[in-house]
C-alpha positions, 0 to 999 in steps of 0.5 A: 824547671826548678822542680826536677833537681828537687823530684826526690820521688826518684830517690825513694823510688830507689830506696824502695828496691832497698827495701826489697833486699831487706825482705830478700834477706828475710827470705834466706833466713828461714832458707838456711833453717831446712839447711840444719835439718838435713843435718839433724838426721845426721846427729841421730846417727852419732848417737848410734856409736854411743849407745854400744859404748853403754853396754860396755860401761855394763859389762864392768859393771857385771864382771866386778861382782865376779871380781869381788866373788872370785877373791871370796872363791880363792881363799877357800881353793888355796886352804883346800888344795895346798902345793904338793911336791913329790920326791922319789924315794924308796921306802928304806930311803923315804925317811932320809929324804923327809929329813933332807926336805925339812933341812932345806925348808929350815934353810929358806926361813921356814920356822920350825914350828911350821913343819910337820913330819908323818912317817908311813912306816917306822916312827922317825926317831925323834917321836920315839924318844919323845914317846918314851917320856910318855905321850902327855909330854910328847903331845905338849912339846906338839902343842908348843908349837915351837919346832918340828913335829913328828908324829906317825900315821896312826896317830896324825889325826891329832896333830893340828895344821901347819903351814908345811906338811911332810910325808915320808912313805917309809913302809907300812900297808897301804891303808896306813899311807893312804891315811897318812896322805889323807890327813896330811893334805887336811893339815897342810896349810900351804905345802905338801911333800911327799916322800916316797916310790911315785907309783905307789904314792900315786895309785894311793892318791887314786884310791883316796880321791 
């Protein structure tokens, strides 16, 4: 009799299905590993947006060497093509309305020094006084550089390059217009006004392009 209150036999007998679970829980441990490999072909899928977004960092990539070629390209536009302004006037009226284009320049800041006058026809006053001390004098006051220049289409090519450049169509042939335009837009650094009859200043263009 005293030996069924001490049967511990039973008590491990129950331990023993505790043990069991404890092997159960290994068991759904190595469950939830396939559980994450259902996830993983999800992942691969992620890695699909990023991949477009490579490309992308390469397009900047490529469009700054054009960046950095444009500016070198534009310096070289802006000294070919400067601004050109054309102010309707007729050939008796072209030299008045050169005169009035350099007196607004000199009023917005223009320094004097900055503009050059080509007359197509007769020479603008000024370049006739100046001649008559000889062109050893007149070349020099050119040179200075220190106010505005007049010179005439005959003689333009030898005058150098300013930032603004004015042409009064005031007569002459067509070759001596022509001319005047064609070394006028050489010189002119930043801007070109012509003073003129629009058609004919037009179909001279035509024919120097």
């Amino acid at each position: 009799m005293p030996l069924l209150p001490e049967e511990p036999q039973i008590h491990e007998s129950a331990q023993g299905p505790r043990a069991t679970p404890a092997s159960g829980r290994t068991a759904p441990t190595p469950r939830p590993v396939p559980g994450p490999r259902p996830a993983a072909p999800s992942r691969p899928g992620r890695p699909g947006p990023p991949r477009p977004a490579p490309p992308v960092q390469r397009a900047p990539r490529d469009a700054a060497p054009a960046a950095e070629s444009a500016p070198a390209d534009r310096p070289a536009r802006v000294a070919a093509t400067p601004q050109i302004q054309l102010i309707p006037a007729s050939a008796q009226g072209a030299l008045d309305a050169a005169e009035e284009a350099v007196d607004l320049l000199l009023d917005s800041g223009r320094a004097p020094g900055d503009v050059l006058v080509i007359t197509t026809g007769e020479p603008h006053p000024w370049a006739t006084h100046e001649l008559s001390f000889g062109e050893a004098s007149y070349w020099a006051q050119h040179d200075a550089g220190d106010d505005v220049f007049y010179t005439d289409a005959q003689v333009a090519s030898r005058a150098g390059a300013r930032p603004v450049v004015v042409v009064a169509v005031n007569g002459g042939p067509e070759s001596a217009a022509a001319s005047a335009l064609s070394v006028a837009h050489a010189r002119a650094g930043a801007l070109l006004i012509v003073c003129g009859d629009p058609q004919r200043i037009n179909s001279v263009l035509g024919t120097a392009a």
